[in-house]
C-alpha positions as CSV (number, residue, x, y, z in Angstrom):
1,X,17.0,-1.5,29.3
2,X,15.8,-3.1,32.2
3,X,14.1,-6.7,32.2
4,X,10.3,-5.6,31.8
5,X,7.6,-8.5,33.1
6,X,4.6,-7.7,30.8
7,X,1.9,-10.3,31.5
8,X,3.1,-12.6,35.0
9,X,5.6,-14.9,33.8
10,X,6.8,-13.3,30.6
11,X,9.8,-11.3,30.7
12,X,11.0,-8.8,28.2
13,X,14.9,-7.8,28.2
14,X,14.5,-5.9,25.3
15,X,12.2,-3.0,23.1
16,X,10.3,-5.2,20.8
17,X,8.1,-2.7,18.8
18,X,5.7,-4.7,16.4
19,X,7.5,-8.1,16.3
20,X,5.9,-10.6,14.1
21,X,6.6,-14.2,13.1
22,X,6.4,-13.2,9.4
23,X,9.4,-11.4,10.1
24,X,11.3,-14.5,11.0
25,X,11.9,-17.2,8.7
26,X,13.0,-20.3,11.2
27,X,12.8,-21.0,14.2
28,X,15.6,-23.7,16.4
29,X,14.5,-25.4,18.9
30,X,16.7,-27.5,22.2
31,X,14.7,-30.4,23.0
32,X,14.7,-31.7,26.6
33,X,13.1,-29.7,28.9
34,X,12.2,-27.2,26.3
35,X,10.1,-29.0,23.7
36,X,9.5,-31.8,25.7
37,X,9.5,-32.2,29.1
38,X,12.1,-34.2,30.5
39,X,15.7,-35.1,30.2
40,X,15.7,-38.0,28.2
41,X,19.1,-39.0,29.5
42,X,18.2,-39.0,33.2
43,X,15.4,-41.2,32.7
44,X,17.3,-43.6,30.7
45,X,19.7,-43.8,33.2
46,X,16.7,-44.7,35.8
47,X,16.3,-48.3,33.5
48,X,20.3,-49.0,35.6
49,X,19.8,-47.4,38.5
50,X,22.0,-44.3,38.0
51,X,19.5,-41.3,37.2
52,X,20.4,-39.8,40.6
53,X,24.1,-39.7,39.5
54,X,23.4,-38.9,36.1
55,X,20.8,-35.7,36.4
56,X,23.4,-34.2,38.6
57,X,25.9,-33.9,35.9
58,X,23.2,-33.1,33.1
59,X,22.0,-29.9,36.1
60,X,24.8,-29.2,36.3
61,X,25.8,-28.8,32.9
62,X,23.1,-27.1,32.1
63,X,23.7,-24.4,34.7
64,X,27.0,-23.6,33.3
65,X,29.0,-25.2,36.2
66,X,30.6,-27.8,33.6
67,X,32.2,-25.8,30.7
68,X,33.0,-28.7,28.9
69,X,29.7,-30.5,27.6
70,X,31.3,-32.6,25.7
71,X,33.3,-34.6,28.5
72,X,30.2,-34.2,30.1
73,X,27.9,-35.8,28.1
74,X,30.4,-38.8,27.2
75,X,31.0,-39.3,31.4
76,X,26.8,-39.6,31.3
77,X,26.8,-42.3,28.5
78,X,28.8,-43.9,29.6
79,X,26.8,-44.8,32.7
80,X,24.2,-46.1,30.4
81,X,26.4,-49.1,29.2
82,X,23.5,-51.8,29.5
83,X,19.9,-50.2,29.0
84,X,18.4,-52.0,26.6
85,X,16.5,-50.3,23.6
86,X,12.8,-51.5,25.1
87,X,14.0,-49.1,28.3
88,X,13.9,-46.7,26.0
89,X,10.5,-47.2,23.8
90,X,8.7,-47.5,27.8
91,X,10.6,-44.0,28.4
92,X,9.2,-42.7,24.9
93,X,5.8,-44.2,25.9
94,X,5.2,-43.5,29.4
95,X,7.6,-40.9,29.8
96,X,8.3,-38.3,27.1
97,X,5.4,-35.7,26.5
98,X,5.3,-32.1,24.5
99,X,5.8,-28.9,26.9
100,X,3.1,-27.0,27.3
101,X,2.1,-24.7,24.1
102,X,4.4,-26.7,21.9
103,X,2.4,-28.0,19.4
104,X,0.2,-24.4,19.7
105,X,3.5,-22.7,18.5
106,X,5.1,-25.1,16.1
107,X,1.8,-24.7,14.5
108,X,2.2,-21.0,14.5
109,X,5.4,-21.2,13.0
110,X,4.3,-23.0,10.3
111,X,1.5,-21.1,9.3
112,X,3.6,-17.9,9.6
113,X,5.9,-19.5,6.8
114,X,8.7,-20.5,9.4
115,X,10.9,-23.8,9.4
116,X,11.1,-25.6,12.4
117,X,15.0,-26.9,13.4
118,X,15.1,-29.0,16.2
119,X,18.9,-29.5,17.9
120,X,19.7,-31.5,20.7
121,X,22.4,-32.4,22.6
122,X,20.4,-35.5,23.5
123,X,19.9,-38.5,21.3
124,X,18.2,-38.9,17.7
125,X,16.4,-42.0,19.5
126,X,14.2,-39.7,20.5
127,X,15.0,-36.5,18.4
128,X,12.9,-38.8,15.8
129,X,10.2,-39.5,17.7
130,X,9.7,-35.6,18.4
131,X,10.2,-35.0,14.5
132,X,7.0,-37.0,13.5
133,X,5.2,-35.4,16.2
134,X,5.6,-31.9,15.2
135,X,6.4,-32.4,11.7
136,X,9.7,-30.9,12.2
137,X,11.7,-29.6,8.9
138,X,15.6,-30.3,10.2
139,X,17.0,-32.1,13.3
140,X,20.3,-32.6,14.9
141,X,21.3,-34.8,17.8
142,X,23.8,-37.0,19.0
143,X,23.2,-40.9,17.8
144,X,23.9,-43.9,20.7
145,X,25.8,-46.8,19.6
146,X,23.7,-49.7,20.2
147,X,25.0,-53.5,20.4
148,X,22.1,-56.7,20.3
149,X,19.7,-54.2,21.7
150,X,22.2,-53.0,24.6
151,X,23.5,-49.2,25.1
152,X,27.2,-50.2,24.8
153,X,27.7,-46.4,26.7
154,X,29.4,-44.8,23.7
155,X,28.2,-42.3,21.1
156,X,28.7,-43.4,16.7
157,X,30.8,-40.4,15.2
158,X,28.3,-38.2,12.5
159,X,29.6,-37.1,9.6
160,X,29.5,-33.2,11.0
161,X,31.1,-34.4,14.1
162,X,31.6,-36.1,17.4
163,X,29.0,-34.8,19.5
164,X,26.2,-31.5,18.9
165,X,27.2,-28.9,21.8
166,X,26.5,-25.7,22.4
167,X,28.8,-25.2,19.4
168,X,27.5,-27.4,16.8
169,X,23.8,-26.0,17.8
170,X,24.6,-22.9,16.6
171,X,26.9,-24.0,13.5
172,X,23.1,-25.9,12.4
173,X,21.6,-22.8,13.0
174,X,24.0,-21.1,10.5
175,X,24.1,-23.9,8.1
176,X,20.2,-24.0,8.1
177,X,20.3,-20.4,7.7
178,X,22.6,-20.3,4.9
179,X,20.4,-23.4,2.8
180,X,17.5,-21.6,3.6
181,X,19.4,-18.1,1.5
182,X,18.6,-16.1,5.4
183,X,20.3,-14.3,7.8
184,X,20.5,-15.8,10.9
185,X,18.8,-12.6,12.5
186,X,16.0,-14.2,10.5
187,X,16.2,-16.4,13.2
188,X,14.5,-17.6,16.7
189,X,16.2,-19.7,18.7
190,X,14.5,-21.6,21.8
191,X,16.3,-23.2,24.7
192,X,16.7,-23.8,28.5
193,X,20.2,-24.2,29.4
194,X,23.9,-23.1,29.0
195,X,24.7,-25.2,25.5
196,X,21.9,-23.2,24.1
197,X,23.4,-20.0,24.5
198,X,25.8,-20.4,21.6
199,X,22.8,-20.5,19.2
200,X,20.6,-17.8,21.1
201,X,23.5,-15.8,20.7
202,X,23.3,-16.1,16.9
203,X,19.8,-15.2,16.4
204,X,17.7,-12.4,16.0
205,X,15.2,-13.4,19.0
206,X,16.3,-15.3,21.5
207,X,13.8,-17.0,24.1
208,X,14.7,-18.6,27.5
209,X,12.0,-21.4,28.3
210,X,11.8,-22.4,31.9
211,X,15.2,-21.7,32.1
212,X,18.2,-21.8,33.9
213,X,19.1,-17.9,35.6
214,X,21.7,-17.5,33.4
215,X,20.4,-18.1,30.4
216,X,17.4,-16.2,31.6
217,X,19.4,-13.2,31.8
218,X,21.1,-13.3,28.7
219,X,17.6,-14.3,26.2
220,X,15.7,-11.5,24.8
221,X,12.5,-13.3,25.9
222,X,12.2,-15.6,28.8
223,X,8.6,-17.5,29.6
224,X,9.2,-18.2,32.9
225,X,5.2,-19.4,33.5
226,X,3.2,-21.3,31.3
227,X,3.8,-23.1,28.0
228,X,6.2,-22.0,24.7
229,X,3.2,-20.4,22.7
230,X,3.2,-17.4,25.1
231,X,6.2,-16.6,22.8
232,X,3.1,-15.7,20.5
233,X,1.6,-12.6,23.2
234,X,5.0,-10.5,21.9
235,X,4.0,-11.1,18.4
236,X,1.8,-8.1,16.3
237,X,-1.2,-9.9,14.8
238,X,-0.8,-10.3,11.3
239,X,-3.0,-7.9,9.0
């Protein structure tokens, strides 16, 4: 069918007769510059001096014009080889902030019986910080090897893997499907860019946040104006 823009901003690529949260049981979330608002890794790089040379390989990346994320993401950390950890607390303090509607929808979620899976192909640094916030159920994120307080530019190896890509975001999605006893078309999945499409892919609703035009295209649901709990104008009121 073609893309229907119901109120301004909110963009609807498919029929979604009486869709309701209760029908979902979890909802995945990408963090930077979905959840939150900024890309944690170009403003850590700002602490050396290199944010203009590393947000132009996270764009980008998250455009689609680098395929492989992974090289990608190891080429950006390792420009950060010497930010210290305070850098980062002053980025999580002055810096980092909750989208728009965030906390409006988690809180929907929740009440709606939903668990909230947060996966990132940023850092757990602040992944955790974002988990307390929203009281978030499951997280997954890449950890930064850290040396006397220093960034040493490499990433520790997890136990699931090197590094969570657009690949590993959606294996979560199925692994926190399959603990949870659901099919992942019981799932929504929420993200911006072109590592998110492997999980939005997966799910039963997926919505493009702010997003880049081809992941725009491909979501169910894009909110191209205002904050993530316009998801909720889609949704049938509960009875």
């Amino acid at each position: 069918m073609n893309p229907i823009e119901h109120p301004p901003g909110l963009v609807i690529n498919i029929a979604t007769p009486d869709l309701r949260l209760s029908d979902f049981k979890l909802i995945a979330f990408d963090m930077d510059s979905t959840l939150i608002n900024i890309e944690c890794i170009d403003e850590i790089a700002d602490a050396v001096g290199r944010k203009v040379e590393v947000a132009a390989i996270t764009e980008a990346a998250m455009r689609g014009e680098i395929t492989d994320f992974k090289d990608s993401l190891r080429r950006r950390v390792a420009l950060l080889k010497g930010v210290r950890v305070k850098d980062m607390e002053a980025v999580c303090r002055e810096r980092l902030r909750l989208n728009p509607g965030a906390a409006e929808l988690v809180r929907a979620c929740k009440a709606a019986g939903l668990k909230i899976l947060l996966v990132s192909g940023g850092f757990t640094f602040f992944a955790d910080r974002v988990k307390e916030m929203l009281d978030i159920d499951y997280t997954r994120a890449n950890v930064l090897e850290i040396e006397n307080g220093t960034l040493t530019g490499q990433l520790v190896d997890q136990p699931w893997g090197d590094i969570c890509d657009g690949e590993e975001k959606r294996r979560m999605l199925v692994e926190t499907c399959a603990q949870l006893g659901i099919n992942p078309l019981q799932a929504i999945a929420v993200g911006d860019g072109a590592n998110d499409l492997p999980m939005m892919g997966d799910a039963g609703l997926s919505v493009a946040y702010h997003a880049k035009p081809t992941v725009r295209a491909q979501a169910m649901v894009a909110i191209n104006e205002g904050g993530l709990d316009r998801l909720l104008e889609i949704m049938t009121r509960e009875s």
